[in-house]
Structure formats: structure tokens, C-alpha cells
C-alpha positions in Angstrom: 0.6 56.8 12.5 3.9 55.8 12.7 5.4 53.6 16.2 8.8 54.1 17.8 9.4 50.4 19.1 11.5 50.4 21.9 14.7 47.8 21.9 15.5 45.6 24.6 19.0 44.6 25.2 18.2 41.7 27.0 15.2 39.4 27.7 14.5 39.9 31.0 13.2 43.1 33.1 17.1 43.3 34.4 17.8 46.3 32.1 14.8 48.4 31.6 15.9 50.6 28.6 15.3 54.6 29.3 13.0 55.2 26.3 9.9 52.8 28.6 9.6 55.9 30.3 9.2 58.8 27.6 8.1 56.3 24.5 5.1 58.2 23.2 3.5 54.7 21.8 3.9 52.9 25.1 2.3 55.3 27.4 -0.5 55.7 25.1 -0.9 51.5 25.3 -1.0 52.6 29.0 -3.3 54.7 29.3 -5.9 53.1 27.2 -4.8 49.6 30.1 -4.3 51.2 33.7 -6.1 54.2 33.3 -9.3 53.8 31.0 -10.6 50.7 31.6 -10.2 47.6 34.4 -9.5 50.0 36.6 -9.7 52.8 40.2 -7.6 55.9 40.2 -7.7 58.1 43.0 -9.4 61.6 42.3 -9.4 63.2 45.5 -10.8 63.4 49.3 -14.0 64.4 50.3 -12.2 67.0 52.6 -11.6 68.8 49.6 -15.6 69.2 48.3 -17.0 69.5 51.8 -20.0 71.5 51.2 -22.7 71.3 48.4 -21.5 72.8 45.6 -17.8 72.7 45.9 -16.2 70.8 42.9 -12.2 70.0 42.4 -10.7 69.5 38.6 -8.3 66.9 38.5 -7.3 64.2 35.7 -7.1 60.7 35.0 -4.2 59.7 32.9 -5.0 62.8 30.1 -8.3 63.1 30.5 -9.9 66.0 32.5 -12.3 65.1 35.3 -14.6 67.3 37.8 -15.2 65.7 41.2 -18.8 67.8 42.5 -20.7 67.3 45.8 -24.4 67.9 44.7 -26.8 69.3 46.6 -28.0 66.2 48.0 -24.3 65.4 49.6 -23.8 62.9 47.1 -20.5 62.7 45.5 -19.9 62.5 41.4 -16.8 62.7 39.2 -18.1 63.6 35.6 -15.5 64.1 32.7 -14.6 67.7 32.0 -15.9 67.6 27.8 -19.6 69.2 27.0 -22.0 66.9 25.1 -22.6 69.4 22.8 -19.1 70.2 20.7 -16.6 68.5 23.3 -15.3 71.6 24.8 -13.1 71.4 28.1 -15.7 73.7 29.9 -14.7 74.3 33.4 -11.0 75.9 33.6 -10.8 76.8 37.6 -9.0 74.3 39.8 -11.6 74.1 42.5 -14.7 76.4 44.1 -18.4 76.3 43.9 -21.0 75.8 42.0 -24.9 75.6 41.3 -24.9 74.2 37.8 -22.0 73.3 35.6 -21.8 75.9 32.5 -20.1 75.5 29.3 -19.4 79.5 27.6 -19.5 78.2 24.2 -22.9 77.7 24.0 -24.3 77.9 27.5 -24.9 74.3 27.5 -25.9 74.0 31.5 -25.5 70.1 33.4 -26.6 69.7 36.9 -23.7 68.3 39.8 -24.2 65.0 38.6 -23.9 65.6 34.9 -27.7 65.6 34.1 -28.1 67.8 31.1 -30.5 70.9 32.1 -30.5 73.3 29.5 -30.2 73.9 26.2 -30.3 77.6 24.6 -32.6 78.0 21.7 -34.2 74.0 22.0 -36.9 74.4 20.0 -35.6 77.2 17.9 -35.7 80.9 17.1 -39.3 82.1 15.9 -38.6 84.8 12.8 -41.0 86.1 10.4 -44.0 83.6 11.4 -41.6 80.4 11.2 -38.8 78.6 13.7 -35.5 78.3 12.4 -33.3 75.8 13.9 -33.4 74.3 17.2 -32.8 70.1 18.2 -34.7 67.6 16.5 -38.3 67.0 18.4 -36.9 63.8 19.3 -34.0 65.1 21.4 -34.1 64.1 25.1 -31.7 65.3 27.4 -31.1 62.6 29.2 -29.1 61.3 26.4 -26.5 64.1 26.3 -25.6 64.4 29.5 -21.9 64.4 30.7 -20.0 61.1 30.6 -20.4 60.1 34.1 -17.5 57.8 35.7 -18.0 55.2 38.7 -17.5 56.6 41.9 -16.2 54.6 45.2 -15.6 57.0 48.4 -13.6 54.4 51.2 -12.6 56.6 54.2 -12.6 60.1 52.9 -11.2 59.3 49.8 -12.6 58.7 46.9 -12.3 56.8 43.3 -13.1 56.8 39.8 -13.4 54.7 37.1 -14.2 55.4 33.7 -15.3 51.6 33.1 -18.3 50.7 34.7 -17.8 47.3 34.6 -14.8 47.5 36.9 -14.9 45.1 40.0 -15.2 46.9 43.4 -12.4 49.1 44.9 -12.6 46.9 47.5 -12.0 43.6 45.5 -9.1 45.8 43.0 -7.0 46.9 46.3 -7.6 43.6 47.9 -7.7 42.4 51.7 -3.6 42.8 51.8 -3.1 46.3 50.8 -7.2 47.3 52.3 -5.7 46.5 55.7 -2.9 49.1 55.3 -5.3 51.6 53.5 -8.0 51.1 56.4 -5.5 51.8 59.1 -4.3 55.2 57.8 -8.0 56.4 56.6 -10.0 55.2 59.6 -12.8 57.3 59.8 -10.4 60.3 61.5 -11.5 63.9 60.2 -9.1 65.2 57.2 -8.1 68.8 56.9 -6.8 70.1 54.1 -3.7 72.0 54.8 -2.4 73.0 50.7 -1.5 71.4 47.8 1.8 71.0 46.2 2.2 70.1 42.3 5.4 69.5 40.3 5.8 68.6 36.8 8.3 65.8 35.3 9.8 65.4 32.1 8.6 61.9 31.8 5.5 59.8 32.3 3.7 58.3 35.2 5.8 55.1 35.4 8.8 57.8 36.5 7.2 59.3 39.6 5.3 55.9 40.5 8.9 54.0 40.3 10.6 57.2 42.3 7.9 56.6 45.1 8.9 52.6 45.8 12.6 52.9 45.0 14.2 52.6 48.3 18.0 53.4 47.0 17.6 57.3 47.4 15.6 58.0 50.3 18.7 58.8 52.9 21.2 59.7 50.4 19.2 62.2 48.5 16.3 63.3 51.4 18.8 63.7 54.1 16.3 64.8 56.5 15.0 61.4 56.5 18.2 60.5 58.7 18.2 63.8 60.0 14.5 63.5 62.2 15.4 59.4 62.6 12.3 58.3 60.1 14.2 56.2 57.8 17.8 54.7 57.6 19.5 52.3 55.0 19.5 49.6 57.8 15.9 50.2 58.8 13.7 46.5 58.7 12.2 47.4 55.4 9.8 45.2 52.9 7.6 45.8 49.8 4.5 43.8 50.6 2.2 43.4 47.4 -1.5 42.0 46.3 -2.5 38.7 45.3 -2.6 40.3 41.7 0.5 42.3 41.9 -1.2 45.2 41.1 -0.5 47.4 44.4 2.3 47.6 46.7 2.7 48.7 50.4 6.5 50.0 51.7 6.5 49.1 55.5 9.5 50.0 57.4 10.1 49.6 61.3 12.7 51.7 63.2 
């Protein structure tokens, strides 16, 4: 497969060229780094799977994930791709469930991922003999869904598809955990809607957008409006130990 380097005009980070944003190559290095491996990425609020049953489809980086609330209360995120022939099985954003189904070939998994049933296991009996079916050493708890490692820290919770990632707790670190605590502390969420919007550009774009402090009261003039934010507002960007999370604090 063919790369699409990206040139750099300069040596430093003082002139980010455009292409570090769209480069097919890079974001695909990304994802495999940020997303897949060493690390947390948010998957949604336990507010939004209150009851047993309920289930929310979301993503990390490309990959489809199902965040379930079993019917023990316990929360799992699963990845959304049957053992059986890798199918995407569950299509609707969010509802409720007993059992997760794939339609191709009925493949059924508990909340949790557990495989439960598999059509025609031991075969189809026809004219005295049994054609087909799984080997008689299949078990199914070796073809279950690919199960990610869950964290839930004040109503919302985590993922990870590396299970050998530190805790959340250590990744956000005591810096940014004090700002997270005192937002999400303990008080009841409601869930009032959800509002999407798609970008011609990669994750970088919208993450870079959120801590870019340039814009906010020339483009969102509202900001100014209501009094929440001015351009002479006492304003920092306070980061971890590890550089890895950032906090915008401003006072009015």
C-alpha cells in the first residue's frame, strides 16, 4: 500500500501543515496509538442505559462498539462484529434488548458478550446421518464477542480495547481527576437529546476546535452576548503530568 508522507516546512510544531489533519496514513498511525491500545475513550453515560436491557451504539476511533446494562445492572461495552463471519450486527442507535442477535445467521450473545446460541450446533439429521454442524470440540465460550475494559467514574463511563491499560484513574491523573470529579459528583444526569455533526476532517480537527481559544467570541457571539466568556477573561490551559489531557479554566 502506497503512503502519502506529509512535508514539513519547518522543524518545529510552528507551522502545522494542513494535510496532519486529512492524511489518510497518519490517522490510521492514530488510531492504531490513541484509540486501540494504551488507552480510555469515553463511550457514554450511564444515564443513557438506565434500565436493564437498554444498550447505546457508539464508536471508538472506526470501530463500532455496543455499551449494554445486563440484567444484573452491570455495565459492558462489547465490539459491534459477530464471532461467527464478522458482521456489524446491531444497526439501531440505542433501545432494548434481551439478547444480542446477529440476522445473518442468528448467532445470539448475552449483554455481556457471552456467546448463547448457535443454530444447527450439532448439525442437521438427514436420511439417518448429521450433516454439518461445529466441530465436537467447539465451546462457546471461545467465540464470544470481543469484550473491551470498562471504567464507569461518576456516571460516565470508559472503554478500552487494551486490557492492559493502566486505570482511568491513573490515565486522567490527580490534575485533570480534580476538574472531572467536581463536574460529575455524584448529581443525577438527565438526558435531555443528542446533537451530532459530521466534519470533513479527522478527530485532531474537532479536538483542536474545542481548546482553540482564538474564536470563541468572535465566531460564538453569544458567548459575549450572555457574559460567559470574553477575549480579556483570566483564562489558562492547565494540563497532566503526561500531557496527555488538558482542562480550559476561565474566571469572569
Amino acid at each position: 500500500m502506497q503512503e502519502h508522507p506529509i512535508r514539513w516546512e519547518r522543524t518545529d510544531t510552528s507551522r502545522i501543515p494542513f494535510a496532519v489533519y486529512t492524511n489518510p496514513d497518519s490517522h490510521q498511525k492514530e488510531l492504531d496509538r490513541f484509540f486501540y491500545q494504551g488507552h480510555w475513550s469515553y463511550v457514554g453515560l450511564e444515564a443513557e442505559i438506565p434500565n436493564a436491557g437498554d444498550f447505546k451504539r457508539t464508536s471508538i476511533g472506526e470501530r463500532s462498539v455496543i455499551l449494554t446494562r445486563g440484567q444484573d445492572g452491570q455495565i459492558h461495552v462489547v465490539e459491534n462484529v459477530c464471532a461467527h463471519r464478522g458482521m456489524a450486527f446491531c444497526r439501531e442507535r440505542h433501545g432494548n434488548k434481551q439478547e444480542l442477535v446477529c440476522p445473518y445467521h442468528q448467532w445470539s450473545y448475552a449483554l455481556d458478550g457471552t456467546l448463547q446460541g448457535v443454530p444447527f450446533r450439532r448439525g442437521v439429521r438427514q436420511d439417518g446421518k448429521v450433516n454439518g454442524g461445529m466441530p465436537a470440540d467447539f465451546d462457546p465460550k471461545h467465540h464470544g464477542l470481543n469484550r473491551l475494559k470498562v471504567a464507569s467514574r461518576g456516571g460516565v463511563v470508559f472503554a478500552s480495547f487494551d486490557h492492559q491499560v493502566e486505570s482511568l484513574e491513573d490515565y486522567m491523573g490527580s490534575t485533570i481527576l480534580r476538574y472531572f470529579d467536581r463536574l460529575f459528583n455524584g448529581r443525577k444526569l438527565t438526558l435531555l437529546g443528542y446533537n451530532r455533526q459530521r466534519i470533513p476532517g479527522n478527530w485532531k480537527l474537532m479536538q483542536e476546535n474545542i481548546k482553540d481559544p482564538y474564536h470563541p467570541g468572535l465566531l460564538h457571539t453569544w458567548f459575549v452576548t450572555f457574559g460567559l466568556w470574553r477575549a480579556d477573561n483570566k483564562s489558562e490551559l492547565r494540563m497532566d503530568a503526561h500531557h496527555r489531557h488538558a482542562a480550559m479554566i476561565s474566571t469572569r
